[in-house]
Phi, psi and omega in degrees: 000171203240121177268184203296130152333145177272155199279052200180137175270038193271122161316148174309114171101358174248133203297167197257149164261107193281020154296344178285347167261143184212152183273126156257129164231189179174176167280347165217078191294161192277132175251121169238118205270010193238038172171110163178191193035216181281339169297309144355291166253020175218160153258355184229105192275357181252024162190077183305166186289159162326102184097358198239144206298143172299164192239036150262000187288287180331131155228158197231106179234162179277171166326305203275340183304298182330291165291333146304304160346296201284323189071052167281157148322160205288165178272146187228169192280286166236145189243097197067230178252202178243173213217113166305338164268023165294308224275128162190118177277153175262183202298039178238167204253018197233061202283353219272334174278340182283301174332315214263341153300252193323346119345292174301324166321320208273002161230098161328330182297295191296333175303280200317335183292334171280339195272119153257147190304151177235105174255352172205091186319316190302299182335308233245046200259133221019053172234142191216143180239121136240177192219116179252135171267125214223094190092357169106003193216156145316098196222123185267160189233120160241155204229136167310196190237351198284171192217132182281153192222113199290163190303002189267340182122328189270134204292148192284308181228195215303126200216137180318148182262356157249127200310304213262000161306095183285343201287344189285304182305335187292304178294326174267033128274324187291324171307333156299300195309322210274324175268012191072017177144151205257005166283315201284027146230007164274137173088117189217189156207154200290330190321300164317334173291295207278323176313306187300006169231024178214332193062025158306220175189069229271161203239143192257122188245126171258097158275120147215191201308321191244033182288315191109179228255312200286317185296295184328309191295334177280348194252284180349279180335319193246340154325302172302334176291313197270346162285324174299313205263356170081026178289139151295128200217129171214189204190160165215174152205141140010127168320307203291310183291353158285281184359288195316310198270335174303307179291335162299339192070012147104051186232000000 
């Protein structure tokens, strides 16, 4: 399957003007009532994980709640362009999708490309359609704008590093909704991330300690290729190997 046209009448091969998505509210903003409370955010709402708030606690406030709370500027979808250092994660446990987001950050097309265009505002006023390749097809998922928040007002989970910027939390509600609940995304692998947001076929490269000099030179190598072919390219490492380089002196 094919996705969805990106949301801008932007020639091919031309970054998209992501000004073209805009957050809508209203007094009778779109409510989804099939992704909200505590079934939402547990899999079990009568025993959250360890560290994570009864979810009676939880308030679900919109962009403009959210950003009034706070005294931000009004909230916007997007703020200039996007950034990997946009992407900062919150008390959930899904750094292997935030990562693979903030990959996706850095090539505008493919971000914009989650977003379907909001083309008749009274419709569509807090309401956002997105689209994961999922299962094998393109598959859209849609969500209010409302976003859990702790009693203080502060968003709960994965939240933009300019504050009144919305599109990060958004897309990983809807990447919850899709996965059944924003507990049913701790623990990952980003690779799988990057299929469902780009509906590539991402290729996995394993270093390790004793590969040797010549493996080190080949993983270079194609690191340079593939940054040279404009691929998304990203990386991780091991608990135990944060260990290695901490006690290493970051060697």
């Amino acid at each position: 399957d094919q996705p969805p046209p990106p949301p801008t009448s932007a020639t091919a091969g031309a970054a998209p003007d992501l000004s073209l998505l805009a957050l809508r509210d209203g007094p009778d903003a779109f409510v989804d009532e099939d992704f909200c409370g505590a079934r939402a955010l547990y899999l079990d709402p009568a025993s959250p994980p360890p560290g994570q708030p009864p979810p009676e606690t939880v308030r679900w406030l919109r962009p403009a709640e959210v950003c009034a709370e706070a005294g931000w500027p009004a909230p916007a979808l997007f703020v200039d362009s996007s950034s990997s250092s946009d992407v900062v994660q919150g008390r959930l446990g899904d750094c292997w999708f935030l990562s693979a987001l903030a990959v996706v950050a850095l090539q505008p097309r493919l971000l914009a490309r989650l977003f379907r265009r909001w083309d008749d505002p009274p419709a569509s006023a807090g309401r956002c359609t997105l689209v994961f390749h999922h299962d094998g097809a393109w598959r859209p998922v849609t969500i209010d704008d409302r976003l859990p928040c702790d009693a203080d007002g502060q968003l709960l989970y994965a939240r933009s590093a300019t504050p009144h910027e919305m599109w990060v939390p958004l897309v990983e509600k809807a990447f919850a909704k899709l996965h059944g609940g924003y507990e049913a995304l701790v623990s990952g692998f980003a690779d799988a991330a990057m299929r469902q947001l780009t509906g590539g076929a991402p290729q996995r490269r394993l270093v390790t300690p004793g590969d040797g000099e010549d493996a080190s030179e080949s993983l270079w190598a194609e690191l340079r290729r593939w940054c040279g072919e404009g691929s998304p390219v990203g990386c991780a490492h091991s608990l135990a190997a944060a260990r290695r380089l901490a006690a290493g002196g970051g060697r």
